[in-house]
N, C-alpha and C positions, 0 to 999 in steps of 0.2 A: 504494500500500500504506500501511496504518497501522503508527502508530506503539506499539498497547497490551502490553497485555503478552500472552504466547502462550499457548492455551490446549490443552488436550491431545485428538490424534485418536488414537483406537483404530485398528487395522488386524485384520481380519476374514477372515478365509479368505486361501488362497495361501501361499506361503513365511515372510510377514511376522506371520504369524496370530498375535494378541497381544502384539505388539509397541506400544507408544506413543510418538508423534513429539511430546513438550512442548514443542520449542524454536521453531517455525516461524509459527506465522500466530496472527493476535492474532484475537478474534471476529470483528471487520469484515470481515478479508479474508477467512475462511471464507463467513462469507454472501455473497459479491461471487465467490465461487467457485462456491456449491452454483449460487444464481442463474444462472454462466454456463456451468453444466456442466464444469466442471474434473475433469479426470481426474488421475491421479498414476501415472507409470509406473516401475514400479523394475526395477533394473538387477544382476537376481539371479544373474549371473558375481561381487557382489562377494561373494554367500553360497556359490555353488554354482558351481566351474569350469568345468562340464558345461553351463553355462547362458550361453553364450557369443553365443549368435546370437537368444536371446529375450528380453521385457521383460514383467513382469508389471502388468498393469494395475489399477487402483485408482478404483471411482467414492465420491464425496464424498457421503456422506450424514447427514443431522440425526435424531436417534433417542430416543428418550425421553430428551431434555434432552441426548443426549451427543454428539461430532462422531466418524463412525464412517467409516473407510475401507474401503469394502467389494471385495472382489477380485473383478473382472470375468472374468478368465481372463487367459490364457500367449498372446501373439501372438509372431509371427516380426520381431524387430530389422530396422526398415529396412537396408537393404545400407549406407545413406550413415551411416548412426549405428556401426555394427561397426567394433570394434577393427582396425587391421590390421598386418602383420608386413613389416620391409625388412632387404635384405640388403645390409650395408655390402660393396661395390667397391673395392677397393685400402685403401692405406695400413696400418697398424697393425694393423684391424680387420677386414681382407679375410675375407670368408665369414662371420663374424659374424651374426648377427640382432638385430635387436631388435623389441618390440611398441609400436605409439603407439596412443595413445588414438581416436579416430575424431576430434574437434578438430583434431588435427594434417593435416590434409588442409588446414583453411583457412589454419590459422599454420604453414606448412613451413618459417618462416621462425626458429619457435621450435627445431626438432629440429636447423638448424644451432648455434644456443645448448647446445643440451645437447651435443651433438657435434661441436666444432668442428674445423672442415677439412671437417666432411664436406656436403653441401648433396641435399636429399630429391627423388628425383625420380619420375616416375611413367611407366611405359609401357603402351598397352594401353587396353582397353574395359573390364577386370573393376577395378573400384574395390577390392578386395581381396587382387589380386597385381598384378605388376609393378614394385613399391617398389624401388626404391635408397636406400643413403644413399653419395653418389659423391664418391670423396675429392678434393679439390683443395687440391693444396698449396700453390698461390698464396695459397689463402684466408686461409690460416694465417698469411701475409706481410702479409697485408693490414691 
């Protein structure tokens, strides 16, 4: 990526419709995108709550001199990308829930950071239920 200064894309159809993104890509990196077909997918549960399981998609297009983010349409959120919900197991916090971001699957190691004692655990084939967050109060000793 360059280093220039960011230049401004329009957003076109879809949720984002006339919205402009000035802080991100400087011209170079636009053209090194339109070139490799870059898409842009936005994550419209942060506009709409109802919009939890989908991501709107964005093709990069060059338009009479301007850089235009055109909306592809509404797909269905891969399953590994979705939010998902765990229920803290003993301790303090028993029956509790809380929501983690879809990253926290690879860093389970950050949701004991934010909840300590408690360590994230997963049962099951559905990547979207079976969460714990399972108290151990050694952990806490430790």
């Amino acid at each position: 990526m360059s280093y220039g200064h960011p230049v401004p894309v329009r957003y076109e159809g879809g949720p984002l419709d006339g919205d402009i993104n000035k802080d991100d890509y400087p011209e170079d990196d636009l053209r090194e995108m339109l070139e490799n077909e870059a898409t842009f997918d936005s994550a419209p549960a942060t506009v709409r709550h109802d919009a939890l399981d989908v991501i709107e998609r964005y093709r990069l297009e060059r338009r009479d001199g301007e850089w235009v983010y055109t909306h592809v349409g509404t797909f269905e959120r891969p399953m590994q990308e979705r939010n998902f919900t765990a229920v803290f197991v003993g301790g303090p916090k028993d029956g509790e829930t809380t929501t983690f971001l879809a990253a926290m699957r690879r860093n389970a190691r950050n949701a004991t950071l934010m909840f300590p004692g408690y360590t994230l655990r997963h049962t099951g084939d559905d990547i979207l239920s079976g969460w714990q967050m399972a108290y151990d109060a050694e952990e806490l000793e430790a």
